[in-house]
N, C-alpha and C positions, 0 to 999 in steps of 0.2 A: 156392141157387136155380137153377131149370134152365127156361130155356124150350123150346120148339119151334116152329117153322115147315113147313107141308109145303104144295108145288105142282107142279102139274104142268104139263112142257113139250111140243110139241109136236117134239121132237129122239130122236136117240140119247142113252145115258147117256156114249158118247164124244164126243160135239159138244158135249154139256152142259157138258161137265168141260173139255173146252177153251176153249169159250168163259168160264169163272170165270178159267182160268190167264192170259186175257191182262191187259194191265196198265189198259187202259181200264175192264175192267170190276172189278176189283180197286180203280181210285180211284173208281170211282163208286160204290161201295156204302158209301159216307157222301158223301151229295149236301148235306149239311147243311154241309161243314167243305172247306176247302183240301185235297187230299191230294193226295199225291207219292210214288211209288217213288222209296224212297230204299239200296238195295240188290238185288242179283241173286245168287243163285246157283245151281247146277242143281236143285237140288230146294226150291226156298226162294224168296219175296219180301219185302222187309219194306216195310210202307206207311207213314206217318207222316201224319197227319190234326189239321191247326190247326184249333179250333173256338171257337166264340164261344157262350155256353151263360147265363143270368141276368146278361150285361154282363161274364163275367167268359172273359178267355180263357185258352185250355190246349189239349194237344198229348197226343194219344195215338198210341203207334206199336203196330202187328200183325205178327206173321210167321206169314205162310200158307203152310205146308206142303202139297208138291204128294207123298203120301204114298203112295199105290196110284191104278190107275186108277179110276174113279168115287169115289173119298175126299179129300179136303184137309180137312186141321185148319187151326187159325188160334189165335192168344192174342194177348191184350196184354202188352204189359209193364209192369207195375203198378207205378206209383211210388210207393201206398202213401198218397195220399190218401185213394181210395176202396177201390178193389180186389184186395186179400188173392191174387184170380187171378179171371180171365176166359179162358175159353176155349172155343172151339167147334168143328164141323163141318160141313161140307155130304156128302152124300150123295148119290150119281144113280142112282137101281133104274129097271132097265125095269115100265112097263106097257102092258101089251099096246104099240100103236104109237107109245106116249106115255114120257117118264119125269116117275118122281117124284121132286122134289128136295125133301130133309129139310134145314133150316138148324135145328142147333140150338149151343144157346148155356147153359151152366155156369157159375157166377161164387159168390164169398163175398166178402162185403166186410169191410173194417176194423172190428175190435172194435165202434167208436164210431159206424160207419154203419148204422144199423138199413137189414134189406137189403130189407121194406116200403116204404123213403123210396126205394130206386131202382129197387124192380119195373116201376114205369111206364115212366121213358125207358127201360132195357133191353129191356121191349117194344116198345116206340114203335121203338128201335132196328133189333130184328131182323126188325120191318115195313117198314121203310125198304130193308133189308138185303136182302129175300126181291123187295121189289118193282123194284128196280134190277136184282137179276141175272132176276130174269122178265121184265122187258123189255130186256134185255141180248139175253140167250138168244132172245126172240123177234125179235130186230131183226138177230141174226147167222143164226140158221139157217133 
């Protein structure tokens, strides 16, 4: 299954990209869950995200790779509940005096999870996801 998101900023595709790499806006793109940087490295963050989801809670952790300029990947780390693998990208192209930023998101789930039963919050998700860092981005630059 693969989604996509796309919006535009009123930023450079470098102010864009910067403002994703800080850690503010990295734990806000799950406003739904606790999250915390919980490692650094120069090319690397991993986030760790408590959530509370049908009364039942659980922990998902991301490591967002800071990979080229206007590019960062991102995955989970799949414990194997649900998700086989999750992973995604943001992207920042200029247009004209604007950029556009691409959020997309790839995932398979577990044999036994039909991957219909989780297209919805995965979207629900990367609307959440698309709309924190759009007013991230607007509220820094």
């Amino acid at each position: 299954m693969q989604l996509e998101k796309h919006f535009d900023v009123d930023a450079t595709p470098e102010q864009a990209a910067e403002v994703l790499g800080e850690d503010e806006t990295l734990t806000g793109l799950f406003p739904e869950a606790e999250t915390e940087i919980i490692e650094r490295r120069p090319d690397r963050k991993t986030v760790l995200s408590r959530y509370r989801i049908m009364g039942r809670e659980g922990e998902a952790t991301f490591h967002f790779h800071f990979d080229a300029p206007g590019a960062v990947t991102f995955e989970k780390v799949c414990d194997g509940r649900v998700w086989k693998l999750l992973r995604g990208e943001v992207r920042f192209a200029p247009r004209g005096r604007r950029t556009r930023v691409t959020l997309s998101m790839e995932g398979r789930t577990k044999g036994l999870v039909p991957e219909f039963t989780i297209r919805g919050p995965l979207q629900d998700q990367i609307e959440e996801m698309a709309k924190a860092l759009r007013a991230r981005i607007r509220a820094r630059v």
